[in-house]
Residue frames relative to the residue before (quaternion, step in Angstrom):
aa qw qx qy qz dx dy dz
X 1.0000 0.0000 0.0000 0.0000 0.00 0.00 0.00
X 0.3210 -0.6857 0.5851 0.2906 3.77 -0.58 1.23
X 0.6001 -0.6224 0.3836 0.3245 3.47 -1.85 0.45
X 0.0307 -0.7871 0.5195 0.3312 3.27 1.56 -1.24
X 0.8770 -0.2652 0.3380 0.2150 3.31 0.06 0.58
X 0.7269 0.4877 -0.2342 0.4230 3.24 1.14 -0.25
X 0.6325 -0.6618 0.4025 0.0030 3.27 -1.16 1.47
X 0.3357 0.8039 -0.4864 -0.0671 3.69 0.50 0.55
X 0.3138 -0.7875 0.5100 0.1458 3.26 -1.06 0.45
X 0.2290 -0.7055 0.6692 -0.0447 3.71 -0.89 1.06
X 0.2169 0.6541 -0.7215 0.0678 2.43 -1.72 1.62
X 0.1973 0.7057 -0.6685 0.1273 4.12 -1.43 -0.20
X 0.8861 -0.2830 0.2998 0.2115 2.71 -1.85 -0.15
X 0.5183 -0.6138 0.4348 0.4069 3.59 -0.45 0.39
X 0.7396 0.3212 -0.1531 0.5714 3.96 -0.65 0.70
X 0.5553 0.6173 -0.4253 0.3602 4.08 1.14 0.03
X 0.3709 -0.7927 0.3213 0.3617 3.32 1.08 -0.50
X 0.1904 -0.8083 0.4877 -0.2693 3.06 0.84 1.94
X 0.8223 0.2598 -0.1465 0.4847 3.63 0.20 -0.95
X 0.3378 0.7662 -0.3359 0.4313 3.32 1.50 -0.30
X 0.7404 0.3592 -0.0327 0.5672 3.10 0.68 -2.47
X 0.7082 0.4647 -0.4358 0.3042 3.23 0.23 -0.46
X 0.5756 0.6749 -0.2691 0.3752 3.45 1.03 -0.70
X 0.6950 0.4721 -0.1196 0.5290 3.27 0.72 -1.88
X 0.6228 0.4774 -0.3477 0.5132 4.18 1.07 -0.75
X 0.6874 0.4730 -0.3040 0.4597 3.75 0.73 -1.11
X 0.5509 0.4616 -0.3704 0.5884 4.17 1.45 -0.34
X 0.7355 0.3983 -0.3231 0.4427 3.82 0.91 -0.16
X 0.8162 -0.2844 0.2372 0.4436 3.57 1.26 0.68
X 0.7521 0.5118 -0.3190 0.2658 3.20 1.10 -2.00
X 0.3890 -0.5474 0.6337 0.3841 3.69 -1.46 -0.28
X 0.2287 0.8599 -0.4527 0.0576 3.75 -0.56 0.93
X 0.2960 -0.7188 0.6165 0.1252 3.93 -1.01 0.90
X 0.3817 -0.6007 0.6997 0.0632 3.27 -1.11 1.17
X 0.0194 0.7768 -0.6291 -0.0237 3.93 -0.07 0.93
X 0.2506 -0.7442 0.5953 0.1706 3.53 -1.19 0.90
X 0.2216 -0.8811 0.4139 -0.0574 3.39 0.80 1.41
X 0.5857 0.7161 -0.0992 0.3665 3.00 1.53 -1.93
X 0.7334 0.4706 0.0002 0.4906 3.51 1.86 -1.65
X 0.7192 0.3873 -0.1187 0.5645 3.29 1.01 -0.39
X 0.5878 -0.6631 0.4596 0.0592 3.24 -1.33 1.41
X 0.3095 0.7253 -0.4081 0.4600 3.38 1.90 -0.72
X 0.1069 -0.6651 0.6674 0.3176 3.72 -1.18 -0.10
X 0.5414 0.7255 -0.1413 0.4007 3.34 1.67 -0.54
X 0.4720 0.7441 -0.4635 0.0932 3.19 0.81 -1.54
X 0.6124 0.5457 -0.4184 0.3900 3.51 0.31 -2.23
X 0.6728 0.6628 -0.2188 0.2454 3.69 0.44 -1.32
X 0.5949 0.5895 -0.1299 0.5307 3.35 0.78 -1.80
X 0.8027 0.4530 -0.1790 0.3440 2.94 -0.29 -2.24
X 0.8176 0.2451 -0.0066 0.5209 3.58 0.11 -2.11
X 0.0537 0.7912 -0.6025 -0.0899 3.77 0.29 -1.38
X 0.0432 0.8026 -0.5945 0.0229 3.40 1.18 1.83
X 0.4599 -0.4732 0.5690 0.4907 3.42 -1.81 0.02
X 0.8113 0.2419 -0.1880 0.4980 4.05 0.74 -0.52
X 0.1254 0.7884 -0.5839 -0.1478 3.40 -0.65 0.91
X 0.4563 -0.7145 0.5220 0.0939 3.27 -1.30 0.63
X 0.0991 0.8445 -0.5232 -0.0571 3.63 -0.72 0.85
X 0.3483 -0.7414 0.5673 0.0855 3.40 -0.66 1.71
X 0.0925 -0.6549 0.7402 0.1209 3.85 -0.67 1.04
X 0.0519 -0.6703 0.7357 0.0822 3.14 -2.33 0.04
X 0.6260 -0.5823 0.3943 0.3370 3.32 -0.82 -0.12
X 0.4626 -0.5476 0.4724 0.5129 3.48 -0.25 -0.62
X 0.5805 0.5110 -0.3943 0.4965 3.45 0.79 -1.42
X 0.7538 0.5303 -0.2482 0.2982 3.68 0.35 -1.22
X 0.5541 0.5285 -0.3152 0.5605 3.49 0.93 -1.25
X 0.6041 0.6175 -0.3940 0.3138 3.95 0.44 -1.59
X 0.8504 0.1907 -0.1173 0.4761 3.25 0.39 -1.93
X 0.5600 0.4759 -0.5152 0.4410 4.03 0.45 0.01
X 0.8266 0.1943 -0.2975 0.4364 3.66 0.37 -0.19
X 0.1739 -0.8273 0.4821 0.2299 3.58 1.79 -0.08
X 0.0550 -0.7641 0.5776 -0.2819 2.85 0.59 2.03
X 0.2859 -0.6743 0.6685 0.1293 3.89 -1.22 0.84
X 0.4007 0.4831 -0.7351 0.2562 3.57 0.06 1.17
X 0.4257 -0.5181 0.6281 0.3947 2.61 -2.48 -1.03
X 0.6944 -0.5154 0.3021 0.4011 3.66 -0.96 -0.11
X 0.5613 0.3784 -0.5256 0.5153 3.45 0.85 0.43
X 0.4585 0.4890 -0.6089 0.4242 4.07 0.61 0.18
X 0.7846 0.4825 -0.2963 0.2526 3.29 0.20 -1.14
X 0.3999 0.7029 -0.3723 0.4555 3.06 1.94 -1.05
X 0.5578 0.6948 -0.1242 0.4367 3.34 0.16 -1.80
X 0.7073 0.0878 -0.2731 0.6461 3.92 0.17 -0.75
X 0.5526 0.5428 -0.4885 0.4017 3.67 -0.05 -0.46
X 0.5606 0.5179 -0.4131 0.4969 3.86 1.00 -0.88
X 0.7103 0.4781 -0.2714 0.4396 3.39 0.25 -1.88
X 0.6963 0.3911 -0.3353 0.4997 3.99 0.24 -0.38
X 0.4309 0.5991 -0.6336 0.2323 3.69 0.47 -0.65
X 0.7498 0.3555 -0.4451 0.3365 3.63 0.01 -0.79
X 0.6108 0.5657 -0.3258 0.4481 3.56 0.30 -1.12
X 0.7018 0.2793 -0.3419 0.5591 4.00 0.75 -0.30
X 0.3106 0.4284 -0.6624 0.5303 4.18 1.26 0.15
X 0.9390 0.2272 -0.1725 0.1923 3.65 -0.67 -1.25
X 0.1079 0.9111 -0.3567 0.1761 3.40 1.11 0.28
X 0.2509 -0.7687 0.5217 0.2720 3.86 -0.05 0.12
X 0.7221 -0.1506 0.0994 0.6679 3.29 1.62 -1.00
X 0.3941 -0.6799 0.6086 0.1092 3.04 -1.45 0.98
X 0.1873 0.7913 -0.5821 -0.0030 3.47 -1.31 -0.10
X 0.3279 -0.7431 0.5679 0.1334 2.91 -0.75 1.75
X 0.3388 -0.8175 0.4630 0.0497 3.44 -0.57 1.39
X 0.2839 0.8736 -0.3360 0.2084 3.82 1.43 -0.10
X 0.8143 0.2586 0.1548 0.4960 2.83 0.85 -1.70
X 0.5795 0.5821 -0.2300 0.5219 3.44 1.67 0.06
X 0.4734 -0.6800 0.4925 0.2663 3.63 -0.93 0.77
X 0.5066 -0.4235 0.4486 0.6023 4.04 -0.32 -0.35
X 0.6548 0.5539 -0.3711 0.3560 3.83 0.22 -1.30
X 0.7015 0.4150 -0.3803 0.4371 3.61 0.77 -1.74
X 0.7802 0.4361 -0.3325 0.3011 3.72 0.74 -0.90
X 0.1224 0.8053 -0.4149 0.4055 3.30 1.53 0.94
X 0.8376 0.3644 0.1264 0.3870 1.95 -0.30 -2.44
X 0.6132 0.4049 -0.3423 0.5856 3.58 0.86 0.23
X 0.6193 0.1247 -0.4982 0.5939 4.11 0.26 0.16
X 0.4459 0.5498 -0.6188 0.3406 4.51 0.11 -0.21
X 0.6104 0.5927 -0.3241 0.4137 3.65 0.88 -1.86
X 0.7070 0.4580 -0.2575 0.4734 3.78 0.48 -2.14
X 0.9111 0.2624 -0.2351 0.2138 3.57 0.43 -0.86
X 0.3413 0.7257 -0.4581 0.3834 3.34 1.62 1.03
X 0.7042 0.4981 -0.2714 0.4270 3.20 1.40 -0.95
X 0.5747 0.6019 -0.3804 0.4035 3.51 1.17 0.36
């Protein structure tokens, strides 16, 4: 699949597998920014910073984020990023709730989102 040119941008929660996707999309041609949305008070940042034509939002769980990145928070950190993203999931192109999904399947779901573009 050619890139045509098209910018995608990634964000979520720490532990969602952002860099994951971003990697495996950037072996498929794409141009992509890992945005640390999650970190920044900006509601905007993803925007400002990158202004992809595709952004991407990678949910997780807490339980999930916790043990894939065996992260020492508590649930109001995570709360917290979930705050800091609220916008960036208002505008999302697509979401994906990464829980239940290998890296590959969540591939193959933005490949799927971004043929139709």
């Amino acid at each position: 699949m050619p890139a045509n040119n098209i910018l995608v941008g990634v964000v979520g929660p720490c532990g969602s597998g952002k860099s994951t996707l971003v990697a495996a999309l950037q072996k498929y041609g794409f141009a992509c920014r890992h945005i640390a949305q999650e970190h920044s008070y900006v509601k905007d940042m993803w925007k400002r910073i990158t202004n992809p034509d595709v952004l991407v939002f990678l949910q997780a769980s807490f339980r999930v984020c916790t043990k894939r990145r065996q992260l020492d928070w508590d649930e109001s950190d995570y709360d917290e990023q979930q705050h800091r993203l609220a916008y960036a999931l208002q505008y999302a192109n697509i979401v994906i709730d990464t829980d239940q999904l290998s890296p590959q399947d969540v591939v193959q779901c933005v490949l799927e989102y971004l043929k139709k573009i």
